[in-house]
N, C-alpha and C positions, 0 to 999 in steps of 0.2 A: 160574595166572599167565598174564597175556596174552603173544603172542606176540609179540615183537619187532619193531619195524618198520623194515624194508626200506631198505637202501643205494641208491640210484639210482646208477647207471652210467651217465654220458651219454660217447657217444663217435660221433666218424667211423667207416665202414666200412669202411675200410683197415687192414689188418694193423697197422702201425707203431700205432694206436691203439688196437684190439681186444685187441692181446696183452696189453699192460699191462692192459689192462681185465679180461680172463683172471682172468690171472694173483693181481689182487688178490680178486676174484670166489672162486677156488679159497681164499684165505686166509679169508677173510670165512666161508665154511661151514668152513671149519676152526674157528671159532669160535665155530658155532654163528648166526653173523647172517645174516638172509635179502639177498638182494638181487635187484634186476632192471635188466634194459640197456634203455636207452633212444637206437634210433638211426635211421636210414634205411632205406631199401631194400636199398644193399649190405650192410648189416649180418646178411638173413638167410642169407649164406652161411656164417657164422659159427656152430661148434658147442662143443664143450669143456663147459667148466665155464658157459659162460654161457647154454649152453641146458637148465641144469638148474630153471631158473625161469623165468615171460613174458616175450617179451621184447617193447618197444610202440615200434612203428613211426610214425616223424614226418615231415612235409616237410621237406625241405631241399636247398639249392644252394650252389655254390660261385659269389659276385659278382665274376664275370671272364668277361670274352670283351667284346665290342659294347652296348654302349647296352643297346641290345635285350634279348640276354642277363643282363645286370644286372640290369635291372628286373624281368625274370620273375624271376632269383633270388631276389630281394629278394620280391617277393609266395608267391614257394614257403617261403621262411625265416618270413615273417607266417604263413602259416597252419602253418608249426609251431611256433611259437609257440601258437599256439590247440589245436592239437594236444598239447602239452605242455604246456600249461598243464592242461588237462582230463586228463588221464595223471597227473599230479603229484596231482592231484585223488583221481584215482581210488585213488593206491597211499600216499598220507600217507606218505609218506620221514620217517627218522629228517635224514635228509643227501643229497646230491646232490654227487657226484666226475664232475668233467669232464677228460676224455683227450683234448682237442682235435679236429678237422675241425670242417668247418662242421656237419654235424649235430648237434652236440655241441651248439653256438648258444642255439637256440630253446629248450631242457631250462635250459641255465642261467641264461636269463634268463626263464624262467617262476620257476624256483626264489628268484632274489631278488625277483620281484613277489610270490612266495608268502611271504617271510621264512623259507626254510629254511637252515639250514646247510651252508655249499658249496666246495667246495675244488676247485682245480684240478691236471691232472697233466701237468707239461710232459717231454717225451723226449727233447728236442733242445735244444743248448747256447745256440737261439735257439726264444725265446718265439713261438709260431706264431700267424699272422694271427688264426685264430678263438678260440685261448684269449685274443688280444692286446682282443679285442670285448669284452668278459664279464670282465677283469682286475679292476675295480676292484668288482664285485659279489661277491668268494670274500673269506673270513676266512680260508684257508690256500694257501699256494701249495708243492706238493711237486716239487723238482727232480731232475736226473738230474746235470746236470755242477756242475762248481765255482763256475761264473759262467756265468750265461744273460742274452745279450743281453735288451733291454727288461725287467729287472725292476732297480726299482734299486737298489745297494748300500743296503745298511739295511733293506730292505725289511723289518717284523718276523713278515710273513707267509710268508716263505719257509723252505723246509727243504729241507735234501740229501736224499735219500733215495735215488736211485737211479731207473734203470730196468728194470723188474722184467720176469724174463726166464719162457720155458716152462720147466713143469715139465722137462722132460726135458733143457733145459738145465742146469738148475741141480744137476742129479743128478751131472753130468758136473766138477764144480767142483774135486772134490779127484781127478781122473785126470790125473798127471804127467804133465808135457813131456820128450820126450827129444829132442834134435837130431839129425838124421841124423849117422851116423859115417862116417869117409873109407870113399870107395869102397860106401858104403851105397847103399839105396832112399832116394828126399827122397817124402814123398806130398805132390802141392800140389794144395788145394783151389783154384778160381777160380769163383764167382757173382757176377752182376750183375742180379739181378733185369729184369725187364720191361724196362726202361729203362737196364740197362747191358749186356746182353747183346749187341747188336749189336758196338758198339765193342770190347767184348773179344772177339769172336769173330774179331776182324780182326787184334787188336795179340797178344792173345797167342798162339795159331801161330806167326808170325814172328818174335816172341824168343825162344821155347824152338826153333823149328830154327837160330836164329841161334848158338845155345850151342854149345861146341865137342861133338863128339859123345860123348866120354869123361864129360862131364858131364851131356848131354842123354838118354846111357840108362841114370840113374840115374834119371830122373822118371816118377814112376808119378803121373799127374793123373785131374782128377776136375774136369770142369767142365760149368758151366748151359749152355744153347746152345741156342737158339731153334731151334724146330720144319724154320724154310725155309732155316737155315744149318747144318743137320745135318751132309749129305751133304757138302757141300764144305770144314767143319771137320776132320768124320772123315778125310777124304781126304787131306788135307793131314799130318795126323798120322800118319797110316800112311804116307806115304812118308817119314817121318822117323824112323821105326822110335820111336817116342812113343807109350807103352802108356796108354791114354786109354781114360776112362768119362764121355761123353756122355750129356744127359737136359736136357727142358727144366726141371724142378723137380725137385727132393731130398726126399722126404716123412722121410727119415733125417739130414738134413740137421747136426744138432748131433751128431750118430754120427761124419759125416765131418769137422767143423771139430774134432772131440777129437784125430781120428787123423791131422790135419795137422799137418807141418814146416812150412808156411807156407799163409796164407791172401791170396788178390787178390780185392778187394772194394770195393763203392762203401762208402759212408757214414752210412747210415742207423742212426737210434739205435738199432732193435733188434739190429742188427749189431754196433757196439760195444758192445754192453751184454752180448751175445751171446760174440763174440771174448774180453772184459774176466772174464766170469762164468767161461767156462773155460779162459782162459791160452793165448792164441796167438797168435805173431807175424802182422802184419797188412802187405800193401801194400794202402794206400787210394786207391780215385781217386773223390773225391768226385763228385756228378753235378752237371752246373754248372747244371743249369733247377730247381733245388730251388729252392722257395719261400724269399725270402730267403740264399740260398746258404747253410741252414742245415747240407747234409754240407759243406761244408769248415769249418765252425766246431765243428761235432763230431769231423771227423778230426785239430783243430789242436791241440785239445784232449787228446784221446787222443797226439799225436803227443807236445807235452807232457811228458805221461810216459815218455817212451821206448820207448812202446807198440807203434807202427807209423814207416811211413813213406809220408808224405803225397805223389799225384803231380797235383796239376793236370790237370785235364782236359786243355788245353791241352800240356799236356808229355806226357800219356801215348801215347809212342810206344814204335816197337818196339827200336829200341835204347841208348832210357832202361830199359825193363824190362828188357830181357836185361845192362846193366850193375848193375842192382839183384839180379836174381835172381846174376848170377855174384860181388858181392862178398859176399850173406848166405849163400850156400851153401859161400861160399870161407872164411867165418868161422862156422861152427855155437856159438863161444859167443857168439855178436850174437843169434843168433835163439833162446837161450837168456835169452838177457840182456831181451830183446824180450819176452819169453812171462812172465817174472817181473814184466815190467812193468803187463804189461797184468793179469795174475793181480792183482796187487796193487791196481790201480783198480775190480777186480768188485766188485758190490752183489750177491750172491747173495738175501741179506735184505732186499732193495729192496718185494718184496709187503708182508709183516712190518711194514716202518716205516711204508710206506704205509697199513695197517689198523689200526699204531699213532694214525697222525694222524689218523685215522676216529674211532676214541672216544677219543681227546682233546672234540676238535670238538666231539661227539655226547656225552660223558658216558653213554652207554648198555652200554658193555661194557669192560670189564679188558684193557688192552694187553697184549700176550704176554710183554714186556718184550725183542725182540728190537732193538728202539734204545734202551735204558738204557746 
């Protein structure tokens, strides 16, 4: 019997686009079908499941900055184009799944000059610039929220499915919430990635010493903090007598969102999708330079459900937080209540539907049946 032919993966090289790419990647051999990534240069820092097969490297840019800058992106996206086009060539794809950035681009619009079957994967409760390029060339469009800006009602190419999270997330799914009990430990996680790290490094110190102290040495934290704001966050926390574990990055990172009373976090889909998969009350402070202000339509949504509580960048101050942290800690069945919430909006099966919409598409293999 011949062997199978190959899922194409096109995706940007940034996390929020890779994971999902992962993730359905890990599904996909679960089933026996081959697949390969198709992305940029950032894309080879990328391991897992998706370097269990080639992965072919294209040009691409992102058309922002000066004139200037434009037009070389735009000639660097041309030649990958040509680049992917000759890729596609080379690897005869059953299908082609695009996960968004601009890399993603050139792969999907080779694939409709090719006439292949193509689908796209949006993360965010807003359709992103480069999947927005390439919309009207995919026969499926798979989502993450309820309703995602620019796709329109009716659309009959769209499907809920979720955003599908890491394995080691998803393991964590049925690990109960408990609320801290009076006069308990609270663990409170706090990341902000690259881009949110600063400002939390500022605002949150000043509302947890802000707390009266009876309640401030209950919090056993756990927060990201950038490499040159180390010494002076630690600092601050230990004069406050604040039992605190500093790190720029968390490689256990779903270990510690399991084992939080409460989570401070920007906005990003794999974060909600993350928070939502294993049940945990959330304060969000969207990042406000997101493309399209896509985290606040993802945390509004979430919020929505009674999931979190949204703070504007613009509000997040130090004591707006220390009024939110002293009423959810002063009520543990909120943040009970909060963690059912969000438990209840997780897509754990979000890969699953996702490699279900795959062979629909494709007619080449038996869905698992985990969205029947």
């Amino acid at each position: 019997m011949a062997e199978a032919r190959p899922v194409v993966l096109a995706a940007g090289g940034t996390g929020g686009h890779v994971f999902p790419a992962e993730a359905l990647a890990g599904e996909l051999e679960a089933r026996g079908v081959p697949f390969t990534l198709v992305t940029d240069a950032r894309g080879r820092q990328w391991q897992g499941a998706l370097s269990d097969r080639p992965i072919h490297y294209i040009h691409s840019a992102s058309p922002s900055g000066s004139l200037g800058q434009r037009l070389k992106a735009m000639m660097s996206l041309g030649l990958g184009l040509f680049d992917a086009w000759l890729a596609l060539g080379r690897i005869g794809p059953s299908a082609v799944v695009g996960f968004g950035g601009y890399a993603s681009v050139p792969t999907m619009v080779a694939a409709r000059l090719r006439r292949l079957p193509a689908m796209l994967h949006e993360q965010n409760a807003v359709l992103g610039r480069a999947n927005r390029m390439v919309l009207g060339g995919v026969e499926r469009i798979a989502t993450s929220f309820d309703s995602t800006r620019f796709i329109a009602d009716g659309d009959g190419r769209a499907s809920l499915v979720g955003n599908p999270v890491r394995e080691a997330v998803r393991l964590l799914r049925d690990q109960p919430y408990r609320a801290p009990g009076e006069g308990r430990v609270i663990d409170l996680v706090v990341f902000g990635g690259s881009q949110g790290a600063t400002s939390f490094s500022q605002v949150v110190p000043e509302a947890i010493l802000s707390l009266p102290q009876a309640l401030r040495s209950r919090i056993r934290l756990v927060q990201q903090c950038r490499s040159e704001d180390f010494d002076k966050v630690r600092q601050r926390y230990t004069r406050g007598g604040v039992v605190v574990e500093l790190a720029p990055f968390f490689t256990d990172l779903p270990q510690r969102l399991a084992a939080a009373h409460l989570v401070i976090g920007r906005a990003g889909a794999s974060t909600v999708a993350e928070l939502a998969t294993i049940g945990r009350p959330s304060i969000l402070v969207p990042y406000p330079y997101a493309a399209d202000d896509h985290q606040t339509a993802n945390a509004r949504a979430f919020e929505a459900a009674s999931a979190c509580i949204v703070m504007p960048h613009a509000e997040f101050s130090a004591p707006a937080l220390a009024g939110h942290l002293s009423a959810l800690f002063g009520e543990p069945q909120r943040l009970t209540a909060m963690a059912a919430a969000a438990h209840a909006v997780g897509r754990p099966d979000a890969a699953a539907r996702l490699a279900d919409l795959v062979g629909e598409m494709t007619k080449t293999f038996t869905p698992a049946g985990a969205a029947a």
